[in-house]
Structures are given as C-alpha cells and as structure tokens.
C-alpha positions as a Python dict, from the first residue, in 0.01 Angstrom:
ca = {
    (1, 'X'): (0, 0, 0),
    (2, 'X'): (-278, -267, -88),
    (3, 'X'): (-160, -541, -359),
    (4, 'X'): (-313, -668, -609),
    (5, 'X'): (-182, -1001, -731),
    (6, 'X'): (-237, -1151, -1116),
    (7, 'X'): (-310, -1542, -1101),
    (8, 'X'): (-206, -1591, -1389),
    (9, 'X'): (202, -1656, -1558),
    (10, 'X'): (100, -1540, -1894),
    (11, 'X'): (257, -1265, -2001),
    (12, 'X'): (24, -1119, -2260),
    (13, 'X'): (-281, -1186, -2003),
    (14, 'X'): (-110, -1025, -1718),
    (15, 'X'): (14, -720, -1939),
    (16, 'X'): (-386, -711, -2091),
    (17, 'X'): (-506, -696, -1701),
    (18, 'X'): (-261, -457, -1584),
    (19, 'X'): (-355, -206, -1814),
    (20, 'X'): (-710, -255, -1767),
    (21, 'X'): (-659, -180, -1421),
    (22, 'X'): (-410, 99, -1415),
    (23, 'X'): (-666, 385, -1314),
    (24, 'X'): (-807, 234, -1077),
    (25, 'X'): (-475, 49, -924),
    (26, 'X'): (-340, 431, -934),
    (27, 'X'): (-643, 568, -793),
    (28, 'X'): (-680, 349, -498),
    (29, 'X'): (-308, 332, -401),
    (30, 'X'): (-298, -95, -536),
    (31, 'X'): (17, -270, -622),
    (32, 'X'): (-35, -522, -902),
    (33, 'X'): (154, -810, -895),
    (34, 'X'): (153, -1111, -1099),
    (35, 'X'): (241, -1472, -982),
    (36, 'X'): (575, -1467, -1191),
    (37, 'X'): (673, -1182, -907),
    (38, 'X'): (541, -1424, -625),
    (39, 'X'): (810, -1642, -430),
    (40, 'X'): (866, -2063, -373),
    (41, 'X'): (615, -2313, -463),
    (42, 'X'): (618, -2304, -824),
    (43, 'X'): (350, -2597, -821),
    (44, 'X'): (93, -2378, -697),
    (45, 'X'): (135, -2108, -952),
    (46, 'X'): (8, -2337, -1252),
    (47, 'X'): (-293, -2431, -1112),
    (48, 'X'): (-522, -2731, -1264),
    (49, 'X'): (-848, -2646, -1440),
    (50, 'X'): (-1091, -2953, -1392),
    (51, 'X'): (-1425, -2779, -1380),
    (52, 'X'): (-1659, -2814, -1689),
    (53, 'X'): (-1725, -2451, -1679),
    (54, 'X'): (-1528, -2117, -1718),
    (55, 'X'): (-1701, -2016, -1392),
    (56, 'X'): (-1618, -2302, -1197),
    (57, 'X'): (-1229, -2309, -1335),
    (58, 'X'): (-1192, -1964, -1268),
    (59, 'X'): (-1350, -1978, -876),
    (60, 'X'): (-1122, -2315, -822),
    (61, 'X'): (-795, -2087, -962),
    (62, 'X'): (-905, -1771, -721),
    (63, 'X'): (-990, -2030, -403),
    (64, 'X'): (-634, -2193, -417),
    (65, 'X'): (-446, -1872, -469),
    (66, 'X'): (-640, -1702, -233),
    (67, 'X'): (-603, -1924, 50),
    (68, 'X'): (-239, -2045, -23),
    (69, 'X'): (-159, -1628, -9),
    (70, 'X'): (-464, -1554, 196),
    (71, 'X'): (-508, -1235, -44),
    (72, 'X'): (-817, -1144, -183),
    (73, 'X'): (-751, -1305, -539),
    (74, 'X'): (-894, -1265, -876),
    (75, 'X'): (-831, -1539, -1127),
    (76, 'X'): (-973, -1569, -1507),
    (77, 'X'): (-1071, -1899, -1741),
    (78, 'X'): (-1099, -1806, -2102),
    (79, 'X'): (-1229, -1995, -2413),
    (80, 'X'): (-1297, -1994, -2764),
    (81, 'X'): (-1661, -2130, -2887),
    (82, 'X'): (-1693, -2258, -3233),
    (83, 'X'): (-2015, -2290, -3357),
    (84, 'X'): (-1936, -2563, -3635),
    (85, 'X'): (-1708, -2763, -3353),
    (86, 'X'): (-2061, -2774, -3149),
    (87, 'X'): (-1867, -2508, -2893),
    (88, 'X'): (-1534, -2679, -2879),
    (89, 'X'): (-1231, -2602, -2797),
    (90, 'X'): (-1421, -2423, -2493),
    (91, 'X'): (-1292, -2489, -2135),
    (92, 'X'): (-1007, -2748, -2357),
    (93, 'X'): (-881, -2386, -2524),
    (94, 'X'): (-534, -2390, -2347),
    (95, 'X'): (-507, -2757, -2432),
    (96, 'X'): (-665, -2821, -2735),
    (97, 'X'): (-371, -2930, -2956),
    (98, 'X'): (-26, -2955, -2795),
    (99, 'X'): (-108, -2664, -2521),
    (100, 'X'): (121, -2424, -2735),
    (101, 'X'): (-26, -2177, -2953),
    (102, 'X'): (131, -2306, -3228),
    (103, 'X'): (21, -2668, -3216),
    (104, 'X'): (-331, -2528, -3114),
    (105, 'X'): (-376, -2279, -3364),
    (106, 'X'): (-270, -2568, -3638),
    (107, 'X'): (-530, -2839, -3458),
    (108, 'X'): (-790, -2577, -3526),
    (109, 'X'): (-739, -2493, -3885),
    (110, 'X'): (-681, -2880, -3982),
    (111, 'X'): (-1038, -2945, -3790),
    (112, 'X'): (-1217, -2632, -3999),
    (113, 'X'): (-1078, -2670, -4333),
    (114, 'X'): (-1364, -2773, -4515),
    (115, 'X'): (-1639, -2550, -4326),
    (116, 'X'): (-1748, -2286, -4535),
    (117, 'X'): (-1703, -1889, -4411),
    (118, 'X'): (-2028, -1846, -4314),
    (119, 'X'): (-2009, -2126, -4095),
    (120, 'X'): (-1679, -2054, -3922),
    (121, 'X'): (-1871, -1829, -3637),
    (122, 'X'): (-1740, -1821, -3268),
    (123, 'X'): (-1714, -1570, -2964),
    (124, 'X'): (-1419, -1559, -2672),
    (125, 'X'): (-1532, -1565, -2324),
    (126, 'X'): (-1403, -1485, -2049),
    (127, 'X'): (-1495, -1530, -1666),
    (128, 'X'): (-1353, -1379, -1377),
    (129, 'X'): (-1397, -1468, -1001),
    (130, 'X'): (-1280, -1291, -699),
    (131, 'X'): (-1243, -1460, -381),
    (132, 'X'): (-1210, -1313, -41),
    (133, 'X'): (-1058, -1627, 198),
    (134, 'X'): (-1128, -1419, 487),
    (135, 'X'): (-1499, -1428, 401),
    (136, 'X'): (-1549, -1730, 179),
    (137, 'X'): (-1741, -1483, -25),
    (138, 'X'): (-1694, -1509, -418),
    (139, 'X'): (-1815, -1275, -716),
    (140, 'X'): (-1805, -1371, -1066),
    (141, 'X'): (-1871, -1185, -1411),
    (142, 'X'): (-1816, -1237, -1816),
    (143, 'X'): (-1743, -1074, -2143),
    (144, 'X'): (-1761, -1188, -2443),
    (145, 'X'): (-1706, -1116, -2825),
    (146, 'X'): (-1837, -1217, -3164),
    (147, 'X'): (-1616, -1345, -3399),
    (148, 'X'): (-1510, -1557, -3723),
    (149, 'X'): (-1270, -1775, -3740),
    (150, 'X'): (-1025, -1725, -4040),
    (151, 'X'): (-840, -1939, -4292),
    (152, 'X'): (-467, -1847, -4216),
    (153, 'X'): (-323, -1639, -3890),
    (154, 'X'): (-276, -1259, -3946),
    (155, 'X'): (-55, -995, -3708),
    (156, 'X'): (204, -1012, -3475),
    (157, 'X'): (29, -913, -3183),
    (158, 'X'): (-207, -1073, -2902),
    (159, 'X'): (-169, -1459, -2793),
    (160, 'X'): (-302, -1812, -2846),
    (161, 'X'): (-584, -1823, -3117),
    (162, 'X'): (-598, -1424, -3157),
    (163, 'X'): (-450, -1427, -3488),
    (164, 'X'): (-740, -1677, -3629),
    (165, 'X'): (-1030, -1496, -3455),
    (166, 'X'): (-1163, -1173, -3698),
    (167, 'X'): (-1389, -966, -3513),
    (168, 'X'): (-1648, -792, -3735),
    (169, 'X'): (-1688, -512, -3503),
    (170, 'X'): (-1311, -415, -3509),
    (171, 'X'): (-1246, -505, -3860),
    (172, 'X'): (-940, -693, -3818),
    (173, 'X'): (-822, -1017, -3619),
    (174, 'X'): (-731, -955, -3225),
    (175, 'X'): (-374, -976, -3335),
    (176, 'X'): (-404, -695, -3608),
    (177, 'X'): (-597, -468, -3331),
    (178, 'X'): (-349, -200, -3145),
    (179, 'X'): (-276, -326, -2791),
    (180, 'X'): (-480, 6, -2651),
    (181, 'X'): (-807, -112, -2870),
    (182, 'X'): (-767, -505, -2715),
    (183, 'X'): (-760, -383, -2402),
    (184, 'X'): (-1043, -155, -2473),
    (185, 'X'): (-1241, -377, -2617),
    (186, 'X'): (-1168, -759, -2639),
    (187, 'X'): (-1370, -1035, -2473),
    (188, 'X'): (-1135, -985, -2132),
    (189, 'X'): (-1157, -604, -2133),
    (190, 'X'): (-1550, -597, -2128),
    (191, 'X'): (-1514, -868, -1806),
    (192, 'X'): (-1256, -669, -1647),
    (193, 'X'): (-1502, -306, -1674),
    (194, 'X'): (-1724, -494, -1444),
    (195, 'X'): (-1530, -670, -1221),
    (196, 'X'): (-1365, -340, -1135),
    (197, 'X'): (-1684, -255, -942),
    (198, 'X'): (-1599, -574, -759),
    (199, 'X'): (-1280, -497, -682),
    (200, 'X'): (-1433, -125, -555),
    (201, 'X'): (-1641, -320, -343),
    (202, 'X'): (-1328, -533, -185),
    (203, 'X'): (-1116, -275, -154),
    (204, 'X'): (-1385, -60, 99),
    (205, 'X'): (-1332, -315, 320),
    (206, 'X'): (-948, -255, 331),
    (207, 'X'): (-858, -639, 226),
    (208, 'X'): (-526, -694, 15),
    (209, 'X'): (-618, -790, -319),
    (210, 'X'): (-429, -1087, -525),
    (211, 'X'): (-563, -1099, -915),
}
C-alpha cells in the first residue's frame, strides 16, 4: 500500500487534511500518516519556517521531510492577513504572540481594539507544496477565504485564530462552523481540492507519498 505522510504535528490540521483526503486515500489504496506516527528524530518533525512567503515556507517544510524520508511529501504554511495590521500576522501567524493560541489570539485583539468593524477585514491562506526527492520536481497551490475579524472568540471548535475570524459566506466564525462544512469549505479545504489533482498526478507514477 502507498503512504501518504502529514508534515505537520497539529492535530486539528492533520485531522482537517485527512478528511479532505479520505476518497481519494480510499480510492487509490494510500495510507495517511502524520509525523506524530513517524519514528526518532523528533528535531526534524518541527521544522523551521524562515522564508518570507507561504510558498517558500511550505516548499522548505516538503524538501526536508521529503528527503530526510525520501517520500514524496506534501507540507502546508498558513496565515492570517489583516487589512488594518497592513497584512500582519501573515507568515508570523504561528508566532505572533506567545506561539499558543491563547497568547496569540489575545496579541490580536489588544492590537485591533480601537479599529472600527468595517475595518477589521482579513482572509486565511493557505499554500501547499508537494515535493518529489526522487525528481526534485515541486508543485504548489492556494486557497483562501474572506473574513472579519471579531471583537471576542466564539465556539469550541477549529484551532488558533478560528474563533476570531467570521466568515460572511458561512455566517458564523470557523469555530462555530460544523467540522464537515470547515473541511468543505475553509481556506485549507479549497487548497487541498486542487492539490488532489497533484497528488493524482504523483501517484501515476507509483511514488510513496508523505503529506
């Protein structure tokens, strides 16, 4: 059986990306794996995001996987863009306050409390790469969604700054949404329906794949 390995130790993300890839992971015979199931060298499963770009973090996370497990490997960078923070936090999401959602979520609010609603706009991207090492080749694609950022957190569900980020489309914040609408229709869910074609492509050539 092929595998397919998530780059990625968070939870939430790897539960999002497991689902999103279920039919086609059943459909092409793929084992998905995260890297909490991978074994030794626990340095190389947090990997360091230097780039200035989504893109270029994402391509440096799938290159270092992908070599160190010589897997095809698919790896993500995600960020929220505030319009009244001139973009911020950006590629800095994970790390914005303290690195915990907590401490991030609080940095954020303190930072937009005098900004009026109409000015509180933003959008989550995402950007996924997948990396062949037996090729060098690397493919890259990105979702996004519009957004405002609200004045206190609302619902239990999602992760990091999802219960501060109302999407108009959906009505509610991304931690009010059902998990089966997030992964139908957040930021990460509209970059995972195309790199699936990707992954398509990969898989024709009968590589292992690591996400």
């Amino acid at each position: 059986m092929k595998r397919l390995l998530i780059a990625s130790k968070n939870k939430g993300k790897i539960e999002e990306i497991k689902h999103a890839l279920d039919g086609l992971s059943r459909e092409l015979g793929i084992e998905v794996l995260s890297m909490n199931d991978m074994p030794g060298d626990d340095n190389l499963k947090e990997v360091e995001e230097p780039a200035m770009t989504y893109e270029g973090n994402a391509i440096i996370k799938a290159m270092i996987i992908g070599n160190r497990f010589k897997m095809l490997t698919l790896a993500d960078d995600t960020g929220l863009e505030i319009d009244a923070l001139d973009g911020r936090p950006g590629v800095n999401s994970r790390r914005y306050g303290d690195g915990t959602a907590e401490g991030n979520n609080k940095k954020l609010l303190e930072e937009l409390k005098d900004v009026l609603n109409e000015k509180r706009t933003a959008r989550f991207k995402s950007v996924i790469a997948v990396y062949d090492p037996e090729t060098g080749k690397v493919r890259t694609c990105e979702g996004k969604i519009e957004g405002i950022i609200g004045r206190e957190l609302k619902g239990e569900g999602g992760f990091g700054y999802d219960p501060l980020f109302f999407a108009p489309e959906l009505g509610k914040t991304l931690a009010e949404i059902s998990f089966e609408e997030k992964i139908a229709s957040d930021h990460r869910a509209r970059a995972m329906e195309k790199v699936k074609d990707i992954l398509k492509d990969f898989m024709t050539e009968n590589i292992a794949i690591i996400l």
